[in-house]
C-alpha beads as a LAMMPS data file, in Angstrom:
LAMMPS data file: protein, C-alpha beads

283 atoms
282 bonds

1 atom types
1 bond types

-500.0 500.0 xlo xhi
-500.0 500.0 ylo yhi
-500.0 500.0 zlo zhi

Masses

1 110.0

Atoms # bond

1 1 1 -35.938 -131.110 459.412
2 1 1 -37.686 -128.047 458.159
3 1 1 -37.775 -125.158 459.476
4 1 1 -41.183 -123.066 458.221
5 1 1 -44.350 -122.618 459.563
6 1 1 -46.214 -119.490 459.864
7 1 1 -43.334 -117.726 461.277
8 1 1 -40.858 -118.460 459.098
9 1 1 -40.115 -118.713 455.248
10 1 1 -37.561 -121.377 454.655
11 1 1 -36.676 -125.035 453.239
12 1 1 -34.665 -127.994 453.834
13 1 1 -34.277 -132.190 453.485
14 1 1 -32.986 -135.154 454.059
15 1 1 -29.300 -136.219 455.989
16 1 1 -27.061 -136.926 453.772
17 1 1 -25.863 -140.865 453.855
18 1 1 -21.725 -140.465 454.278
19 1 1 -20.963 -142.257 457.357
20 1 1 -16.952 -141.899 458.513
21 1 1 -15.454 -144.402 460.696
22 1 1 -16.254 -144.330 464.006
23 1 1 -14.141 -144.521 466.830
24 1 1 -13.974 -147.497 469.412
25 1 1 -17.246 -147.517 471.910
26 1 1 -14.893 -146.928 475.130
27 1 1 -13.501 -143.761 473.299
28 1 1 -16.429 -142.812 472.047
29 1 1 -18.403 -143.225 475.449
30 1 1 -15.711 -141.003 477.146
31 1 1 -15.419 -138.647 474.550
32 1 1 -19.210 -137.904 474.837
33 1 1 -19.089 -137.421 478.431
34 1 1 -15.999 -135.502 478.481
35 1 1 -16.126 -132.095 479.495
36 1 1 -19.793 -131.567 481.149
37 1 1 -20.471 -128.748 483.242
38 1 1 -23.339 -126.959 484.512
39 1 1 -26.711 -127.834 483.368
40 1 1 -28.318 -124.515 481.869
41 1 1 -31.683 -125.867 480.454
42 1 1 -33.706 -129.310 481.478
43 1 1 -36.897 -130.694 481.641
44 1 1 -38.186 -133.860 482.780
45 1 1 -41.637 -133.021 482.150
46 1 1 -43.031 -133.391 485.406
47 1 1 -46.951 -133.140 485.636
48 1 1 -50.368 -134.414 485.809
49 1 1 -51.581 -136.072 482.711
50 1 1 -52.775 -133.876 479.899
51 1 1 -50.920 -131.083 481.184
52 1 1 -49.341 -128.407 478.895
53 1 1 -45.674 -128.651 478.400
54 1 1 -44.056 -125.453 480.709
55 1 1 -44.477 -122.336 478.862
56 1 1 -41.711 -120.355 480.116
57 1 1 -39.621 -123.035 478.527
58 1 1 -41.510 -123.872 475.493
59 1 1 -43.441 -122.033 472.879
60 1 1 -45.605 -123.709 470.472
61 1 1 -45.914 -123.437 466.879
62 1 1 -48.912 -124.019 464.687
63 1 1 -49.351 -124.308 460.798
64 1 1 -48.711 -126.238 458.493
65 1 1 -45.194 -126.781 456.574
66 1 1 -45.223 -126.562 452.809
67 1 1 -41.568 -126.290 451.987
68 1 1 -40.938 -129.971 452.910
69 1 1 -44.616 -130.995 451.665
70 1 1 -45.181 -132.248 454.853
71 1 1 -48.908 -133.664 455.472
72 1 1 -50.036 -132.206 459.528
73 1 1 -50.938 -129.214 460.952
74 1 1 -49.011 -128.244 463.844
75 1 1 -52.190 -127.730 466.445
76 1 1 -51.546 -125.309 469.695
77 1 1 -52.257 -125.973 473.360
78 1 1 -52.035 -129.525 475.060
79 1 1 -54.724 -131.305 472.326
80 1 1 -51.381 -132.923 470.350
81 1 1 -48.439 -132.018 473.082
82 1 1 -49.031 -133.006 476.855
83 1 1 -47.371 -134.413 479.779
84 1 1 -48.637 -138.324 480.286
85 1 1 -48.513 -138.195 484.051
86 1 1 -45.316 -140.409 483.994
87 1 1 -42.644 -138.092 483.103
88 1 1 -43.036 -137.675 479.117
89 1 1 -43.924 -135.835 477.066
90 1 1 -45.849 -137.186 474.324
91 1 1 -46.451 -135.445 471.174
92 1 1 -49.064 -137.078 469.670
93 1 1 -49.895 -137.320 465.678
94 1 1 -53.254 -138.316 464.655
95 1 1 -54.992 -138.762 461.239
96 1 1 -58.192 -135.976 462.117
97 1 1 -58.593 -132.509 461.575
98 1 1 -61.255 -131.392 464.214
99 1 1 -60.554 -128.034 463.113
100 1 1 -61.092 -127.474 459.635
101 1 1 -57.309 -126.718 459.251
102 1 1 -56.406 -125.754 455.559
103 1 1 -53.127 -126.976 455.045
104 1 1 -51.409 -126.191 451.389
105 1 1 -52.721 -129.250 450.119
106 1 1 -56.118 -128.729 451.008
107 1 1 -58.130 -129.532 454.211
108 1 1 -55.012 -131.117 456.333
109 1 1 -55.418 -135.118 457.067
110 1 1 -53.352 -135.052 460.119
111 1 1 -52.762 -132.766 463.064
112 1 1 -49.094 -133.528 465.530
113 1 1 -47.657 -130.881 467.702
114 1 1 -44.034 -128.595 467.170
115 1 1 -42.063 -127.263 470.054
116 1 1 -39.208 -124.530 470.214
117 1 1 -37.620 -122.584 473.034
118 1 1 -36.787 -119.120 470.797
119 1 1 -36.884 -116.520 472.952
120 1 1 -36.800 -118.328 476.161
121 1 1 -33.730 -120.368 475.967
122 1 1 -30.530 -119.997 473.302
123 1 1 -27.464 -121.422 474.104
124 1 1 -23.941 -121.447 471.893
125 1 1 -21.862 -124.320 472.488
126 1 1 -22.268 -127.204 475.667
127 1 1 -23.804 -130.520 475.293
128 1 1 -27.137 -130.838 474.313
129 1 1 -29.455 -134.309 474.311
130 1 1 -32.756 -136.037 474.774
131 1 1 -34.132 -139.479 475.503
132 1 1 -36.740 -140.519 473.319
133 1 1 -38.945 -143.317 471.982
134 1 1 -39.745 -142.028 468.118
135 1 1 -43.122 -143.780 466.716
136 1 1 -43.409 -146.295 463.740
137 1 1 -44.578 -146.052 460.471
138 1 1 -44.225 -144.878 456.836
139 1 1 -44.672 -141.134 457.177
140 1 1 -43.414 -140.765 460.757
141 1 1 -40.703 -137.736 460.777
142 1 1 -39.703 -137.167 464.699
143 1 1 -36.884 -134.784 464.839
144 1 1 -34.792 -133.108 467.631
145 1 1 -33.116 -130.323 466.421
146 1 1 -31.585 -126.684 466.767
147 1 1 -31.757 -123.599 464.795
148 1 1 -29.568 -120.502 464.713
149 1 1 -30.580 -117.726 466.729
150 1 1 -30.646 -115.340 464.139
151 1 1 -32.975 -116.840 461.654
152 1 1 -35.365 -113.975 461.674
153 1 1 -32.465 -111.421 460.568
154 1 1 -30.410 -113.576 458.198
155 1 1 -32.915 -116.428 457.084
156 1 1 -32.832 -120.321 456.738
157 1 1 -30.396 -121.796 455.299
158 1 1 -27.636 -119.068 456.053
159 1 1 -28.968 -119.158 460.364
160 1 1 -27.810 -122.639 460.507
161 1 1 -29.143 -125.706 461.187
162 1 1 -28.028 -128.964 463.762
163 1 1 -30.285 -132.043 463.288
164 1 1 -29.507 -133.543 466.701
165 1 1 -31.615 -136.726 465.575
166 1 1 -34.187 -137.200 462.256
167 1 1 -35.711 -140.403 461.993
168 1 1 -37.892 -141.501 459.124
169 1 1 -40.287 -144.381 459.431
170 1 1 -39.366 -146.236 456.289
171 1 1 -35.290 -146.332 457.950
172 1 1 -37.153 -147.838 461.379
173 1 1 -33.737 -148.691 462.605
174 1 1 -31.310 -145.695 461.645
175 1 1 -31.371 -141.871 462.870
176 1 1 -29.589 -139.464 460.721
177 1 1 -27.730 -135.849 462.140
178 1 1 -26.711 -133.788 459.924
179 1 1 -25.469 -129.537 459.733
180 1 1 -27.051 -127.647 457.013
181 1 1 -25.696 -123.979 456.434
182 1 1 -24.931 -121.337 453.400
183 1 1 -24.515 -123.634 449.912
184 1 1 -24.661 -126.945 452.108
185 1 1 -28.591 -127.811 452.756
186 1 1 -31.082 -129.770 452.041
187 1 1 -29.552 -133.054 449.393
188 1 1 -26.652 -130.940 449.738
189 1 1 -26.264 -131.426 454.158
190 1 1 -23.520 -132.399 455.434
191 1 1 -23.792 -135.589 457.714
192 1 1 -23.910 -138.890 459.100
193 1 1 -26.496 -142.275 459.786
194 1 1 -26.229 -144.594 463.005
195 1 1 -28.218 -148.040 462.832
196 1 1 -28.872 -150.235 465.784
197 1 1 -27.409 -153.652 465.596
198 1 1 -29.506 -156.654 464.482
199 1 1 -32.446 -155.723 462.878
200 1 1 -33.262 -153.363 466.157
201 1 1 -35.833 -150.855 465.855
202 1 1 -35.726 -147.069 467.995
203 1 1 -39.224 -147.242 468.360
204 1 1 -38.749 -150.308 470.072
205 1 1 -37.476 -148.434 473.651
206 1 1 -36.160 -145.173 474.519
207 1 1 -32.553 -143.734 473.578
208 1 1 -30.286 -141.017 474.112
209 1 1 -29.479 -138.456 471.266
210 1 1 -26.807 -136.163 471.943
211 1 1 -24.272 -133.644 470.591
212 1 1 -21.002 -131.784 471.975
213 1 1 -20.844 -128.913 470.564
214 1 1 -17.331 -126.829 470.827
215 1 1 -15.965 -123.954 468.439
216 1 1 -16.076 -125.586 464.829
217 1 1 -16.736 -128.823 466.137
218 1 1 -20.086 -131.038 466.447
219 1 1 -20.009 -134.363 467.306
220 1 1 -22.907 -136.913 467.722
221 1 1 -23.649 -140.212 469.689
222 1 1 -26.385 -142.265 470.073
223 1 1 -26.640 -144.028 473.622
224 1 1 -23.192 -142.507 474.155
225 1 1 -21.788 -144.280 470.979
226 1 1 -19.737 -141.444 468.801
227 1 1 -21.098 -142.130 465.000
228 1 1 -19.411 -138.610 463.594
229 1 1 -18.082 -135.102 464.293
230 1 1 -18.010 -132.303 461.876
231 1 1 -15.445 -129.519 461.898
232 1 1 -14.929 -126.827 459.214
233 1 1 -12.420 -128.775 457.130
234 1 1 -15.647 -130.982 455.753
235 1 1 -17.109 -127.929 454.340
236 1 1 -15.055 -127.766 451.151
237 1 1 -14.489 -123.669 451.859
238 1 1 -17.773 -123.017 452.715
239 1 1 -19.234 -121.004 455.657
240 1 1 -19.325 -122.394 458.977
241 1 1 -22.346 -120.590 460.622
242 1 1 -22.419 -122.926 463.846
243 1 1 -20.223 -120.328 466.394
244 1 1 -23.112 -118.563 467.898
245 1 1 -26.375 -118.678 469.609
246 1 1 -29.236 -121.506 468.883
247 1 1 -32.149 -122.908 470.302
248 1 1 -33.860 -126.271 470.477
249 1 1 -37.071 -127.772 468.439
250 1 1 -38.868 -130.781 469.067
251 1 1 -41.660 -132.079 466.486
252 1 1 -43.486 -134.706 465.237
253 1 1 -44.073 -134.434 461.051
254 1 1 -45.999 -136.885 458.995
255 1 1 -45.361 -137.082 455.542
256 1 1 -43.551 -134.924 452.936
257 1 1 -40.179 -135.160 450.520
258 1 1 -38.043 -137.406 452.333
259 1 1 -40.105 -139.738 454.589
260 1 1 -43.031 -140.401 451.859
261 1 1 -46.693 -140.169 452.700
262 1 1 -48.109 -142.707 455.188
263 1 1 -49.760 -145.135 453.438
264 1 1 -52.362 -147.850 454.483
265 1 1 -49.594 -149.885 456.683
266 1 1 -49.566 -147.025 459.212
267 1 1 -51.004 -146.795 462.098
268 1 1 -52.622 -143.971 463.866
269 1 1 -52.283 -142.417 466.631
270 1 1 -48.482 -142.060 466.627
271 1 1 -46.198 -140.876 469.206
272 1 1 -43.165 -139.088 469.769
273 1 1 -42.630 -140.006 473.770
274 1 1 -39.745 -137.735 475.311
275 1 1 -38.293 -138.428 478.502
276 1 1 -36.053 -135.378 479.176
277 1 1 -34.419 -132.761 477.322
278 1 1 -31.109 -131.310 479.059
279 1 1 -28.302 -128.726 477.822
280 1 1 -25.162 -128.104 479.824
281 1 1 -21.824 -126.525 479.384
282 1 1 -18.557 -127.529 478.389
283 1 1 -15.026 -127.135 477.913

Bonds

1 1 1 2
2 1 2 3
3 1 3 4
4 1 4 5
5 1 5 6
6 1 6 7
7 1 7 8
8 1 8 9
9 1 9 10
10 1 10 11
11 1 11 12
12 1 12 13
13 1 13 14
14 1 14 15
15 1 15 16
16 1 16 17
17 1 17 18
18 1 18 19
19 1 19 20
20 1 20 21
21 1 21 22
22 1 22 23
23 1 23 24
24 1 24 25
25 1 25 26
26 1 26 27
27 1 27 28
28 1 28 29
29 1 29 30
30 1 30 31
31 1 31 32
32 1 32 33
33 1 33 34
34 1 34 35
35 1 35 36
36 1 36 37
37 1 37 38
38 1 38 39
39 1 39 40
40 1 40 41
41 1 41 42
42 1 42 43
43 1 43 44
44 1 44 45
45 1 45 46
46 1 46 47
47 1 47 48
48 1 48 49
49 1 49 50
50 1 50 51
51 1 51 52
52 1 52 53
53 1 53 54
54 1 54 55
55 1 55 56
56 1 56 57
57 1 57 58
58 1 58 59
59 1 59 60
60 1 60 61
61 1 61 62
62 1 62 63
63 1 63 64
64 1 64 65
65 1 65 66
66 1 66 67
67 1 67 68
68 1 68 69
69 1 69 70
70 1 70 71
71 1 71 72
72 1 72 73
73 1 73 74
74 1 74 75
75 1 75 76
76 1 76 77
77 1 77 78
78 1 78 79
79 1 79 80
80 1 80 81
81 1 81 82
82 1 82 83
83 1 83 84
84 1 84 85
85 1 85 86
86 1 86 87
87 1 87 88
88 1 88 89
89 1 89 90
90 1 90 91
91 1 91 92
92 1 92 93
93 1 93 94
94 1 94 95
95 1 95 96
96 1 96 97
97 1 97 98
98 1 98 99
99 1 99 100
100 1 100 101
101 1 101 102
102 1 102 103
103 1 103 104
104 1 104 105
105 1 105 106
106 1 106 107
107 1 107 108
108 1 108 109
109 1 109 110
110 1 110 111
111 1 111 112
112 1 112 113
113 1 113 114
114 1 114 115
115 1 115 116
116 1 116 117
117 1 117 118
118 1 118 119
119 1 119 120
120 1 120 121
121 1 121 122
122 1 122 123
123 1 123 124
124 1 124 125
125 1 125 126
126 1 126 127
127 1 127 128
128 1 128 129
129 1 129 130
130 1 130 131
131 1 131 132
132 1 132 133
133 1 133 134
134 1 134 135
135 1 135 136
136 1 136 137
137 1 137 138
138 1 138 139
139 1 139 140
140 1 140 141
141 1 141 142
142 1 142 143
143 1 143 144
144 1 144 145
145 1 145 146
146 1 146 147
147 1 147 148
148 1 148 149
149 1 149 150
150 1 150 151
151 1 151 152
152 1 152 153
153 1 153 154
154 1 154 155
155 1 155 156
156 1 156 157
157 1 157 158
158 1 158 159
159 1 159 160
160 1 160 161
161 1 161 162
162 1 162 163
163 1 163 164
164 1 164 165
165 1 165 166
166 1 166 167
167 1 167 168
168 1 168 169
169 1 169 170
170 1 170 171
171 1 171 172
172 1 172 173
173 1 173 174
174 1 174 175
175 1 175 176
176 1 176 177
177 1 177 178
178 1 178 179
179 1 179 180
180 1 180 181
181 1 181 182
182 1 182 183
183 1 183 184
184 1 184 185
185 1 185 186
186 1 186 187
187 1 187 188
188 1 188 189
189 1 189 190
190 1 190 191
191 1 191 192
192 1 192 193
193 1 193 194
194 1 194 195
195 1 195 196
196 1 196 197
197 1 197 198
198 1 198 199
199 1 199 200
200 1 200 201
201 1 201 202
202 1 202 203
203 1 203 204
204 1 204 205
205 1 205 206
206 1 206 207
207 1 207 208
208 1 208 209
209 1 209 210
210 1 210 211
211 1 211 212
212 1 212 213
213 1 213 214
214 1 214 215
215 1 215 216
216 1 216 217
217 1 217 218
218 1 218 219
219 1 219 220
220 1 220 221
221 1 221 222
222 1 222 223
223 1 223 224
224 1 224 225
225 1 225 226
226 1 226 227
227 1 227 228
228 1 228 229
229 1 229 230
230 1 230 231
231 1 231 232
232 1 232 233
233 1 233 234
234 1 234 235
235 1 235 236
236 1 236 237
237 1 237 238
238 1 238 239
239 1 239 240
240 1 240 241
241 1 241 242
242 1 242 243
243 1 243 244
244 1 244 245
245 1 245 246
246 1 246 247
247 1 247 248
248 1 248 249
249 1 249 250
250 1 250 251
251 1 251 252
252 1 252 253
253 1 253 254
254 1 254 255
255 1 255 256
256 1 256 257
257 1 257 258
258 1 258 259
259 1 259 260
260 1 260 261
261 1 261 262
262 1 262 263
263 1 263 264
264 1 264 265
265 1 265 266
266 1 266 267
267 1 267 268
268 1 268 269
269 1 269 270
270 1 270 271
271 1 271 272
272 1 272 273
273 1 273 274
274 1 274 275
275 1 275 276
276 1 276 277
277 1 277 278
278 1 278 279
279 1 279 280
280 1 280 281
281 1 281 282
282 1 282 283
């Protein structure tokens, strides 16, 4: 996922397509659970409809993203992020722009919503997931995802990067995660795909999207399913930068490089519908 808006000057892609073996479901299931501690960030987003999402956890961004050509405008307040009254959040993306927003294209065509918790919550290693329900659609980019801490001092790609889940609406059955870093972003990523079985579709019901993160190791699972884990060795010599502090983004893109433009098969208003974010330690 990308990682500018009006704070931030920097450019990325798509998840690369290598996909390793993965391990046996009981293995994986256990591995993913092993090691849990104490939980040090969650919420269930508890409120009355149309509420804001918390702000001492979340801040949110607004702009527009020209890096990955990317077709919204990240609005502010509860208008495209809000609580639905049942324990989501929904970020919504609508084809509109009430507010005369000038994206880099022009006036924008589509406003959606961008979350982050910098400078309210960082966290270096532990488990970190959410359950989700991504929308449908050519042009729908939902992403869950993590930057390094230190973004503002060193810059994207050398802060580091963990794509916890992408999803892109013309792959309606596959999330990607993937690490970009120093020499390996963007085409150049390292990581992984997961598909559901028979024809399936993730906006179809809600799922869980998860790493463990340990010292130069990341592994990811999908409903508790292990699809890949990353350690320095796949890096050909290059820098690990994922040993220190990040923190968590949650966003709703339409359009741009790697998803294509919607075209006149989608559907608006889209959603992003999140059931729960939650970070804990680990071993």
């Amino acid at each position: 996922m990308a990682a500018v808006l009006s704070w931030t000057t920097v450019n990325t892609g798509m998840a690369s397509e290598d996909k390793p073996a993965a391990p046996s479901s009981a293995q994986a299931k256990a591995d993913a659970k092993a090691g849990t501690k104490a939980v040090t960030f969650e919420d269930n987003f508890d409120g009355a409809a149309g509420s804001a999402v918390d702000g001492s956890k979340w801040q949110i961004e607004t702009g527009d993203n020209v890096n990955n050509h990317e077709r919204q405008w990240y609005t502010g307040g509860s208008d495209n992020a809000a609580l639905d009254g049942n324990g989501n959040l929904v970020i919504t993306a609508r084809k509109e722009n009430p507010g005369n927003y000038q994206c880099w294209y022009g006036p924008c065509e589509y406003t959606s919503a961008r979350l982050n918790t910098s400078g309210k919550f960082t966290q270096q290693y532990g488990h970190v997931e959410a359950r989700m329900k991504v929308p449908r659609g050519q042009g729908m980019w939902p992403a869950f995802w993590m930057l390094g801490n230190d973004m503002g001092d060193v810059g994207w790609p050398n802060c580091g990067e963990i794509d916890v889940m992408e999803n892109v609406g013309k792959e309606p059955g596959t999330v990607h995660g993937t690490l970009h870093g120093p020499d390996y972003s963007g085409d150049a990523a390292i990581g992984a795909s997961y598909s559901l079985p028979n024809g399936e579709e993730f906006a179809d019901d809600f799922h869980t999207f998860a790493i463990d993160w340990a010292p130069d190791k990341v592994t990811w699972s999908v409903d508790g399913n292990v699809y890949q884990t990353r350690t320095p060795a796949d890096l050909g010599g290059k820098n690990w930068v994922f040993n220190k502090e990040f923190f968590l983004i949650l966003n709703l893109a339409v359009g741009g490089y790697w998803p294509g433009d919607p075209d006149d098969s989608t559907q608006f208003p889209q959603e992003l519908v999140v059931d729960y974010v939650r970070v804990s330690t680990s071993d």
